[in-house]
Each structure stands twice: as C-alpha cells, then as structure tokens.
N, C-alpha and C positions, 0 to 999 in steps of 0.2 A: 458337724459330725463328731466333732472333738468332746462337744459335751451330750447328742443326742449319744453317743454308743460307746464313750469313756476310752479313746484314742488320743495318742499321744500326737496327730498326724501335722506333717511340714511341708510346706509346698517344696518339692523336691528342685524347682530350681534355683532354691536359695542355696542346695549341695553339690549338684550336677544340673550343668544348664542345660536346656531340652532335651530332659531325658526322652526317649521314643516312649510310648506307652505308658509312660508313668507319670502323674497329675503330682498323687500326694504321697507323703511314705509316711509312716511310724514302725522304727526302728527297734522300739523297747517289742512293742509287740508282733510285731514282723508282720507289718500290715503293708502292704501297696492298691495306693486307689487309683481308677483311670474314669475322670469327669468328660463326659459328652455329651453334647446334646443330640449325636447322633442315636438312637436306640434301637437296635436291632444286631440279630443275630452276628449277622455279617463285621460289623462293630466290634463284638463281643471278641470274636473268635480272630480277628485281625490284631486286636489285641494281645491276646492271647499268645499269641505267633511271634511276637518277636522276640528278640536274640537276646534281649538285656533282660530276661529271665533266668537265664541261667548266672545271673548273677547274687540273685535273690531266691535260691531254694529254702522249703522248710519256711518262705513268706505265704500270706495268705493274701490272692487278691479280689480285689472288689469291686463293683462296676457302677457309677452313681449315674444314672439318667436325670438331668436337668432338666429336657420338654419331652414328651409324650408318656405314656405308658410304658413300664415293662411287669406288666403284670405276666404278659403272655409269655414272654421269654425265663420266670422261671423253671417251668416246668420243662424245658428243653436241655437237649446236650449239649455239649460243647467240646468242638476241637482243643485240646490243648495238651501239644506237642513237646513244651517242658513241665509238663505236670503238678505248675504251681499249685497249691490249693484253691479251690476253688465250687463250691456250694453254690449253683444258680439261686435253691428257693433263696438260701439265707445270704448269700455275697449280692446280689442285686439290687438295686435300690435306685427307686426313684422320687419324686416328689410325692407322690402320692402315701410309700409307704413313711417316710422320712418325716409328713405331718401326721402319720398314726401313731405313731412313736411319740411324737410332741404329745397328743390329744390322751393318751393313754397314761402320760407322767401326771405327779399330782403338780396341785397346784402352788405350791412352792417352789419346785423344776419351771415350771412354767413360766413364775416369775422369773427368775435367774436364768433364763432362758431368754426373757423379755425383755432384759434391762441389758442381756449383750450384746441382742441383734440391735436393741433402741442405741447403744451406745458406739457399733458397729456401724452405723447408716445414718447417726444424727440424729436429733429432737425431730419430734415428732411432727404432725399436723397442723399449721397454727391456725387455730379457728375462726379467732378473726380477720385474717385473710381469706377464709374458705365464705365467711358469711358475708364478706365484705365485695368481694367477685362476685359470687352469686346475687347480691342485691344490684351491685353495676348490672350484672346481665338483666335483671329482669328491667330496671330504670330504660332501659335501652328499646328492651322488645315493648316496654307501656307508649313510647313514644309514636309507636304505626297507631296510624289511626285505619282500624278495623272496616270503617264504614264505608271507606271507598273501595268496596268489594267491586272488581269487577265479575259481569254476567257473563260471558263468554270467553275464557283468557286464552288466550295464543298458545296452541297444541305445537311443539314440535318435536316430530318422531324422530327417536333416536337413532342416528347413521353411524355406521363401521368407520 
C-alpha cells in the first residue's frame, strides 16, 4: 500500500503493541489502516467505535479487506462516533480494487512493483522442479496398465 497509494505506513506494533483497531499507521500523512479479513459492515463500524480514536484526530482512516468483496460496502454509511475521517467509496479497499491500481500503473510501476513483492516473498518458480514433478507424475500414472479394465466395478453408496 506503501507504494500502490504513496504512504509512509508502519505496522503500528512496532509503536504501540496491540493497538485495538489499528493494523498500520503513517504519521507524516495522518493515515491509519485496519486489515481484516473479515468484510462487512459490522467490521467496519466496530472499528470505527473504538476509544483509541480519539487519540488520532484530524487522521484519515482506511479499511483494507484481504478475502471477499467490499465493493458493496462502499456505497454505505457508517456509524462513526469520533468522527475520524473517513470516505467509504475512496477509504475502502479490497483486493480487488488494490490490483486495479496495480493494472492501471504503467509498466515501469509495475516492474518496481514486481521486483519488491519478488524480493519480499523470494525467487521465483524454479521450473525445473515444476517440470521435473510433473514428468515424475506422469512416469507414475504411465505405469497402470489401462487394459485391465474391469466390466462391472464395485458400486458403494455413499453413507452419512
């Protein structure tokens, strides 16, 4: 997120350890993020609601869904009791819009993009292990010999 949306952000319990409600912060721009994979309204607004906002006014916060959709959840309201900033369409984010971002940078981002997640998670695929399994698998299933098909095989129905 640091380089898709040009955020200074820090996993906030390298500052404050578990912080309640708060994943990531960046300070220079007065960002606080909260990563879940839970995604729903209910989420949002629990968030929203807790007390270690009022520590952070005049912050903007942001809600990063990791599995499912939050397409739907922008266009909704949301409770929020200390009035952090807060933009559903443009604060929400999920996986989905997070690689429209990617897909819409050129491709020079993209590289630089490529070489931190490749550098972040490791070398890549090594192929000759992928073709090298693959040829074990198939050596293995060439081994049945096909022809002793049987003509009538032994049906049994599946029990609870």
């Amino acid at each position: 997120m640091n380089y898709l949306l040009g955020y200074n952000l820090e996993n906030i319990n390298a500052i404050k350890q578990n912080a309640e409600g708060i994943d990531l912060i960046d300070n220079k721009n007065k960002i606080i993020v909260q990563v879940s994979a839970t995604c729903s309204k209910q989420k949002i607004e629990g968030s929203l609601s807790k007390k270690i906002y009022k520590d952070y006014l005049g912050f903007s916060f942001k809600f990063v869904a990791i599995s499912g959709s939050a397409g739907k959840l922008k266009s909704q309201t949301f409770s929020n009791p200390y009035r952090i900033n807060f933009l559903p369409m443009n604060d929400i984010y999920d996986i989905k819009s997070l690689l429209n971002i990617v897909l819409n940078m050129n491709i020079k981002n993209q590289r630089t993009l490529y070489e931190f997640i490749k550098d972040e998670l490791g070398n890549s695929v090594d192929m000759v292990k992928v073709n090298t399994n693959l040829a074990s698998i198939i050596n293995i299933l060439s081994q049945d010999n096909l022809a002793d098909v049987i003509d009538s095989p032994e049906i049994n129905s599946f029990e609870i």
